[in-house]
C-alpha positions as CSV (number, residue, x, y, z in Angstrom):
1,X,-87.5,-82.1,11.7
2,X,-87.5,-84.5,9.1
3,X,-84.6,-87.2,9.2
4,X,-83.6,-89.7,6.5
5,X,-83.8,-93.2,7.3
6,X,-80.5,-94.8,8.7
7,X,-79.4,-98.2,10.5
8,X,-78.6,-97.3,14.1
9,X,-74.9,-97.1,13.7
10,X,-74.4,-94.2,11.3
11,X,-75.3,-90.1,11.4
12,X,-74.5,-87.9,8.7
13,X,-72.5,-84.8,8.9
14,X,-74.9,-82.3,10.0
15,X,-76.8,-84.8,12.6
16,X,-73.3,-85.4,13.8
17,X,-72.7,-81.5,14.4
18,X,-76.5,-80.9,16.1
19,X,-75.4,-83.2,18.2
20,X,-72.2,-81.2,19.5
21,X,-74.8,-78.5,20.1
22,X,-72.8,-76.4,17.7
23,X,-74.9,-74.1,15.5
24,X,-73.2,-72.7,12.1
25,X,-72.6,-69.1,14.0
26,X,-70.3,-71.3,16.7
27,X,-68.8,-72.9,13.7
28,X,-67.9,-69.6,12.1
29,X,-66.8,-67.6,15.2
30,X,-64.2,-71.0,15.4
31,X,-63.2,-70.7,11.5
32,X,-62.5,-67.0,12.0
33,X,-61.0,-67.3,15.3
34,X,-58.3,-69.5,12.9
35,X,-59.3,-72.5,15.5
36,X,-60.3,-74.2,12.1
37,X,-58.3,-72.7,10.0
38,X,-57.3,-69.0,9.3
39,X,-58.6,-65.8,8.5
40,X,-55.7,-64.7,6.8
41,X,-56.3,-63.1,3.0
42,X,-52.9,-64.6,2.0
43,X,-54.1,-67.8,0.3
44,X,-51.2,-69.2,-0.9
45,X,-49.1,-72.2,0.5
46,X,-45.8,-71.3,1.4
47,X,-42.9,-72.7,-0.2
48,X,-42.3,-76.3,-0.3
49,X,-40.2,-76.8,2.6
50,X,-42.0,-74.3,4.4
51,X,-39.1,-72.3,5.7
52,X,-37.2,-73.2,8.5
53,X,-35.3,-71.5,11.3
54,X,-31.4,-71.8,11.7
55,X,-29.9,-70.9,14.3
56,X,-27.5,-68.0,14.0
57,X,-24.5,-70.2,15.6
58,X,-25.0,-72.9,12.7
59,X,-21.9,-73.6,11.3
60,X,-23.3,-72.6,8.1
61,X,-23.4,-69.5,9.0
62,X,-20.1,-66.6,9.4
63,X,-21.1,-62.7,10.3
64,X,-23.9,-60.9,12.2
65,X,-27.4,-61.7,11.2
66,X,-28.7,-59.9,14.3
67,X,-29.5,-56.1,13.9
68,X,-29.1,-55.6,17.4
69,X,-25.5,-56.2,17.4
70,X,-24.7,-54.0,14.7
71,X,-25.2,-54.0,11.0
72,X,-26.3,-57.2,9.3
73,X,-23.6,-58.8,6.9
74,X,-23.0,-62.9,6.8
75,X,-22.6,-65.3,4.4
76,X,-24.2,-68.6,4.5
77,X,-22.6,-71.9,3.2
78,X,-24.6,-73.4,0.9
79,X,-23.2,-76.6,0.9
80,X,-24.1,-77.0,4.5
81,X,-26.6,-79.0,5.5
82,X,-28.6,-75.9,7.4
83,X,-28.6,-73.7,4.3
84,X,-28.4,-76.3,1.1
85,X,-31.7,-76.5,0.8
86,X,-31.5,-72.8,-0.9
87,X,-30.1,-74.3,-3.7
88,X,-34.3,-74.9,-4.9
89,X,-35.9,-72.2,-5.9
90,X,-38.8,-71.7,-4.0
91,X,-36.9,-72.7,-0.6
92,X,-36.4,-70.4,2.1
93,X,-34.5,-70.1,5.4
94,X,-35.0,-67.2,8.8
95,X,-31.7,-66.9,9.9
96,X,-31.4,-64.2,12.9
97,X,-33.2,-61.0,11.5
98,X,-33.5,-62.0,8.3
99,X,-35.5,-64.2,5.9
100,X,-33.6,-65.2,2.7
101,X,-35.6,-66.8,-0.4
102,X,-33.9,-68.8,-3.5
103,X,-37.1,-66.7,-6.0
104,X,-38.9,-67.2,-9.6
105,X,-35.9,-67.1,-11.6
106,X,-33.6,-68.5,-9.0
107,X,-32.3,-65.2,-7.6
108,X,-31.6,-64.6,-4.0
109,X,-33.7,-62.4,-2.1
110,X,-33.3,-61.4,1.7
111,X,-35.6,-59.2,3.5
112,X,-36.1,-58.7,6.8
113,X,-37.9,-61.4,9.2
114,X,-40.9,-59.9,11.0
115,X,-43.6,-58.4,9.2
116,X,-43.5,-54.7,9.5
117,X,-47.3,-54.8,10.4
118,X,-47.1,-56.3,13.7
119,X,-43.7,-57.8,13.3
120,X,-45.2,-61.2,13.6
121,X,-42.7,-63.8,12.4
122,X,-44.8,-65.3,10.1
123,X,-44.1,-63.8,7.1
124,X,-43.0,-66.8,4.2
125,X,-41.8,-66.6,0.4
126,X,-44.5,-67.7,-1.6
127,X,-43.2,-69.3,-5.3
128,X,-46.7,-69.3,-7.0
129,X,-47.1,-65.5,-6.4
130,X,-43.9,-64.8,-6.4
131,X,-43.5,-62.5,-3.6
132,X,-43.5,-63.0,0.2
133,X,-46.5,-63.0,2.8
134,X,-47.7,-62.6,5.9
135,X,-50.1,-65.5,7.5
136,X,-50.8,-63.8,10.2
137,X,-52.9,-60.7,9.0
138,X,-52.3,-60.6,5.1
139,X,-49.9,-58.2,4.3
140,X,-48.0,-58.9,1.3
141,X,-44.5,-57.7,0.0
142,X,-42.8,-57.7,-3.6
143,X,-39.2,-58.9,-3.7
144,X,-38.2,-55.0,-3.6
145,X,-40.0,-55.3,0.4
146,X,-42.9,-52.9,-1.1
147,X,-46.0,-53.3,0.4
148,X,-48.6,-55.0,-2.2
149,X,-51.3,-55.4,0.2
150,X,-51.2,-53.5,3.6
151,X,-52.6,-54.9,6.4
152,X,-51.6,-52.4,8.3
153,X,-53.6,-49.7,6.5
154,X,-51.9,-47.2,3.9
155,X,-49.3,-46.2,6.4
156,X,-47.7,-49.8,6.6
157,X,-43.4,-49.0,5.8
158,X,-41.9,-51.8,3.5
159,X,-39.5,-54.9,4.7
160,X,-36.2,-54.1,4.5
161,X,-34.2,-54.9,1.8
162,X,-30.9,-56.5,1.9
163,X,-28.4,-57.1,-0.8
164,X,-27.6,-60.6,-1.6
165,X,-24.5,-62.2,-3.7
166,X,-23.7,-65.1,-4.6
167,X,-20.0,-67.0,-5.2
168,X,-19.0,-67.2,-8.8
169,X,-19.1,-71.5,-7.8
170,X,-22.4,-71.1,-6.5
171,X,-21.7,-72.4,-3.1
172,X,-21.7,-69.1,-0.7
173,X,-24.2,-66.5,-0.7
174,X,-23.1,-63.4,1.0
175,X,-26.3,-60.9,2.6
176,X,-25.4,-57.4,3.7
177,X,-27.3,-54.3,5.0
């Protein structure tokens, strides 16, 4: 093997990885393997904050946000700290069961948290594309919960929908089922 000529202190990239004993195969069964990064068809970045998780006693929040005890209608104070960041379009928050996005066009959607694939909760609004996706295998989702790219096969159901309103002052959004 023929090696460029370099002072005894430096290696080059590839030297460096022959020397792990790691051949391109290793590297790739790593990439895929999302130990480098991810497999994942989705592509896009989520939204600038990245989403965050509130906890459904913030006292932000008034209602039910969990479908398991009963059906989901709360309203979320946007002027508290938990939930002001919805204010930016392109922000989102997971609050019990459901994920609600400030859109393209600052609308409010909500749809529900896990990914109706696996129900991985990985699932993120995306602002560039507009829609929301999954990290974890690729699915993506409109804003009406339709399926746009089905990981899952042809058989994968939507994300539920829930209706969103928000206060004529702009400072409560109300999410029902």
């Amino acid at each position: 093997m023929l090696t460029k000529p370099t002072n005894e202190n430096t290696m080059d990239r590839g030297e460096f990885i022959r020397s792990l004993g790691l051949s391109s195969a290793a590297l790739m069964s790593f990439y895929c393997l999302g130990t480098l990064t991810s497999c994942s068809g989705g592509g896009d970045d989520p939204a600038p904050g990245g989403g965050t998780t509130t906890p459904v006693t913030s006292p932000g929040l008034t209602g039910n946000a969990e479908a398991s005890k009963g059906a989901i209608n709360f309203t979320l104070d946007l002027t508290s700290t938990d939930f002001s960041k919805l204010k930016t379009q392109g922000e989102f928050v997971r609050v019990g069961d459901v994920l609600v996005a400030n859109t393209s066009g600052s609308k409010y959607v909500a749809i529900q948290r896990l990914c109706s694939h696996e129900r991985q909760d990985a699932v993120s609004y995306r602002l560039s594309s507009n829609d929301f996706g999954c990290s974890v295998h690729g699915s993506v989702f409109a804003l009406d919960g339709s399926v746009k790219v089905a990981a899952g096969g042809p058989s994968q159901p939507a994300m539920k929908l829930y209706k969103t309103a928000l206060s004529t002052n702009g400072n409560s959004l109300q999410i029902t089922a």
